[in-house]
VOTORDREN-6783 format. One record per residue: residue in one letter; x, y, z of N, C-alpha, C, O in turn; residue number from 0. Coordinates in Angstrom, 1 decimal. Each point is the difference from the previous one (the first is absolute). Layout:
% residues N
{node "A",{X,Y,Z},{X,Y,Z},{X,Y,Z},{X,Y,Z},NUM}
...
% end
This chain:
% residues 58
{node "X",{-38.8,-34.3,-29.2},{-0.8,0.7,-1.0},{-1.4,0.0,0.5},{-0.5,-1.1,0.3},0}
{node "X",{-0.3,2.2,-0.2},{-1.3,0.0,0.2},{-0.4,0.3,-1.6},{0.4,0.5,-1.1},1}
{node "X",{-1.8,-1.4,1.9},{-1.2,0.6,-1.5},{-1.2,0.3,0.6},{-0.3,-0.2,1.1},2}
{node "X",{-0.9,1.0,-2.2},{-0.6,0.9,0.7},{-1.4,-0.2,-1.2},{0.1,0.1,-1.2},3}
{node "X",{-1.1,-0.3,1.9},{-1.5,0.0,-0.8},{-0.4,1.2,0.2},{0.5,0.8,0.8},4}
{node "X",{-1.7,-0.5,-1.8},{-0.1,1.4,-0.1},{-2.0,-0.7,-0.4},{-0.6,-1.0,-0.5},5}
{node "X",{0.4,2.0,0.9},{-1.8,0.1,-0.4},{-0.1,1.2,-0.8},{1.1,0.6,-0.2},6}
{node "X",{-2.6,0.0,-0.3},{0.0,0.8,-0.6},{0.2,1.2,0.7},{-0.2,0.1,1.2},7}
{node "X",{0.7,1.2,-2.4},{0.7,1.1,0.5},{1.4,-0.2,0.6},{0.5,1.0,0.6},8}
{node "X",{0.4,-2.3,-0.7},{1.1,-0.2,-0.2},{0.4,0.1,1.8},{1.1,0.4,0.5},9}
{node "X",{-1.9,-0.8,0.1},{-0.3,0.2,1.4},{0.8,-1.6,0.7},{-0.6,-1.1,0.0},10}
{node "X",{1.6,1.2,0.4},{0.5,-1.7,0.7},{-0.7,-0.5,0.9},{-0.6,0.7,0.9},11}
{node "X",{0.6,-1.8,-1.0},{-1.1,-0.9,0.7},{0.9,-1.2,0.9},{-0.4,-0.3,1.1},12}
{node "X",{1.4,-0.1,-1.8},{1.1,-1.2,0.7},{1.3,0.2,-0.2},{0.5,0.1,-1.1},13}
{node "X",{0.2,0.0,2.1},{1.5,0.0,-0.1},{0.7,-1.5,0.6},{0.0,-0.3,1.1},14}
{node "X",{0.7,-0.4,-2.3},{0.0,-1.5,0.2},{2.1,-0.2,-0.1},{0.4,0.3,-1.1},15}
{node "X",{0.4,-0.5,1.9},{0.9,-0.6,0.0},{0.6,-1.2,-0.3},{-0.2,-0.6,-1.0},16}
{node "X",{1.2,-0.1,2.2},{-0.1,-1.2,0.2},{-1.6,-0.7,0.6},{-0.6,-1.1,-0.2},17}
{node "X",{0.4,2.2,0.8},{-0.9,-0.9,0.6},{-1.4,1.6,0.2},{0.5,1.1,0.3},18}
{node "X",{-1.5,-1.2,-0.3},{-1.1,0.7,-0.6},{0.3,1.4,1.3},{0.4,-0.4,1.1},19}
{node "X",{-0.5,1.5,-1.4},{0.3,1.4,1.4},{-1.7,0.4,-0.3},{-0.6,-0.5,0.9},20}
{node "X",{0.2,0.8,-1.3},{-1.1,0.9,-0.1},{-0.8,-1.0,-0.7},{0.4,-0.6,-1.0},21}
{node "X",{-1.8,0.3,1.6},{-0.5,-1.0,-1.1},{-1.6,0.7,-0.4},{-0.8,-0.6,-0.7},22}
{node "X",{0.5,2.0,1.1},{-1.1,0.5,-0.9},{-0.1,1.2,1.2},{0.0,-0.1,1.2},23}
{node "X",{-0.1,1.6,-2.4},{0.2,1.2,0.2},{-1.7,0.5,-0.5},{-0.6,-0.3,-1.0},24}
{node "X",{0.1,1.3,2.4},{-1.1,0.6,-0.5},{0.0,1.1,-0.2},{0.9,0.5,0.8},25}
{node "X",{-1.5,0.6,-1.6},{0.3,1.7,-0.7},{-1.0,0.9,1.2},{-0.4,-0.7,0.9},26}
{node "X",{0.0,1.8,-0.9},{-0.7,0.6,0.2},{-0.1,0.5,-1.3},{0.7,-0.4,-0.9},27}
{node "X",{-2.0,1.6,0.8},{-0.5,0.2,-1.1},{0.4,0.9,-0.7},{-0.3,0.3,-1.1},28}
{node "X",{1.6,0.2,2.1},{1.2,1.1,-0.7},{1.2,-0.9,-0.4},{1.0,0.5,-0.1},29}
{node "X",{-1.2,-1.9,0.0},{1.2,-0.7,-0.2},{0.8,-0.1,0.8},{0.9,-0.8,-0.4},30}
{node "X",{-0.5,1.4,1.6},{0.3,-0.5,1.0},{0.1,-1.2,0.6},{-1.1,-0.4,0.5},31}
{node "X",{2.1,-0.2,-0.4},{0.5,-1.2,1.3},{-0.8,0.3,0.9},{0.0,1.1,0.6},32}
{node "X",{-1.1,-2.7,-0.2},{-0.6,0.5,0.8},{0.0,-1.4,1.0},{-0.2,0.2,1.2},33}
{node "X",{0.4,-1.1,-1.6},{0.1,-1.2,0.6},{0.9,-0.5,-0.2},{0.4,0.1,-1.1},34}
{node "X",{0.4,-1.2,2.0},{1.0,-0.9,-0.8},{0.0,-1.7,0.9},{0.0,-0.3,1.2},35}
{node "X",{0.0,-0.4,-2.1},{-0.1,-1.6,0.6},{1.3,-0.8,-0.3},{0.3,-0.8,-0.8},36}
{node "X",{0.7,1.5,2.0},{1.4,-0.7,-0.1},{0.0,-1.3,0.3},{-0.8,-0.6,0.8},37}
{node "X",{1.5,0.0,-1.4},{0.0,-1.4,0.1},{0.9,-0.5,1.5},{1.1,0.5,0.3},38}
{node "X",{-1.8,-1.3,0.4},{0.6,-0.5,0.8},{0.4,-1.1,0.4},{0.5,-0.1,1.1},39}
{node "X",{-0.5,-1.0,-2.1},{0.7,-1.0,-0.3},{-0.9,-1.1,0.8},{-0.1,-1.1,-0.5},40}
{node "X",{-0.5,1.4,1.4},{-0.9,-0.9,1.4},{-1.3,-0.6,-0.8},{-0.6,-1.1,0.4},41}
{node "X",{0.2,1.9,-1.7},{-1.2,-0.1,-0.1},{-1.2,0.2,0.7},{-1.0,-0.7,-0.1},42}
{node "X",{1.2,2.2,1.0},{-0.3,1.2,0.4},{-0.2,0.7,-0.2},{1.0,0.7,-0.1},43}
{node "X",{-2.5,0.2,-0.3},{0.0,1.5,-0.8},{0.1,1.0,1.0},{-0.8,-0.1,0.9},44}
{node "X",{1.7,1.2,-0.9},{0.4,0.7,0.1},{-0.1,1.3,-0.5},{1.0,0.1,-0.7},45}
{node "X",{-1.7,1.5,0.6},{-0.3,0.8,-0.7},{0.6,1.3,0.9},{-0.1,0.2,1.2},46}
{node "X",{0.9,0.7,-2.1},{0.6,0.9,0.3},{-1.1,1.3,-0.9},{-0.2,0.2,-1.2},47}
{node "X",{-0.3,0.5,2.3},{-0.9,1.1,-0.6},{1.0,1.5,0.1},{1.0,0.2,0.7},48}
{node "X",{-1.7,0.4,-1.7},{0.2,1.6,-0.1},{-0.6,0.8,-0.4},{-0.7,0.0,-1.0},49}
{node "X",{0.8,1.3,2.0},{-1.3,1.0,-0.3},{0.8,1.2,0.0},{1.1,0.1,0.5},50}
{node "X",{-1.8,0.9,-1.3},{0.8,1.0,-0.8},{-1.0,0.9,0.2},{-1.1,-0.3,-0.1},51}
{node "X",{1.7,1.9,0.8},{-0.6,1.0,0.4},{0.5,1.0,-0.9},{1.1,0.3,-0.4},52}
{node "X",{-2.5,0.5,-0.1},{0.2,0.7,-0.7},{0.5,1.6,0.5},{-1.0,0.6,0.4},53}
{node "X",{2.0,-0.1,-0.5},{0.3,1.0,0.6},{0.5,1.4,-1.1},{-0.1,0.1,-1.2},54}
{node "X",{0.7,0.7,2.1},{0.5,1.0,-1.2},{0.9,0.6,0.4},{0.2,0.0,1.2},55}
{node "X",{1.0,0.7,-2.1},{1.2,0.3,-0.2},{0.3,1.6,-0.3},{-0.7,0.9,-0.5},56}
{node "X",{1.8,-0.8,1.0},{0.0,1.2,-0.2},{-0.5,0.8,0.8},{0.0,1.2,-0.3},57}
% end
């Protein structure tokens, strides 16, 4: 079973199992997933980034 914290705007912050997967999520200012601090058990920070290009369709 996972569980999941949430900050304001209902935005997750921690995804916690047996044992903690995600231990603190950052937004960009469109709410976007922009950072993530997977847990790596070593007590080692670790940060998975993401960047989002604005493009067009159609």
């Amino acid at each position: 079973m996972l569980a999941y914290d949430y900050a304001e705007l209902q935005r997750r912050t921690t995804m916690t199992g047996s044992t903690p997967y995600v231990t603190s999520t950052g937004y960009s200012k469109n709410s976007h997933p922009q950072q993530l601090e997977p847990s790596t058990g070593s007590g080692k920070e670790v940060w998975q980034t993401f960047d989002y290009e604005t493009g067009r369709t159609g």
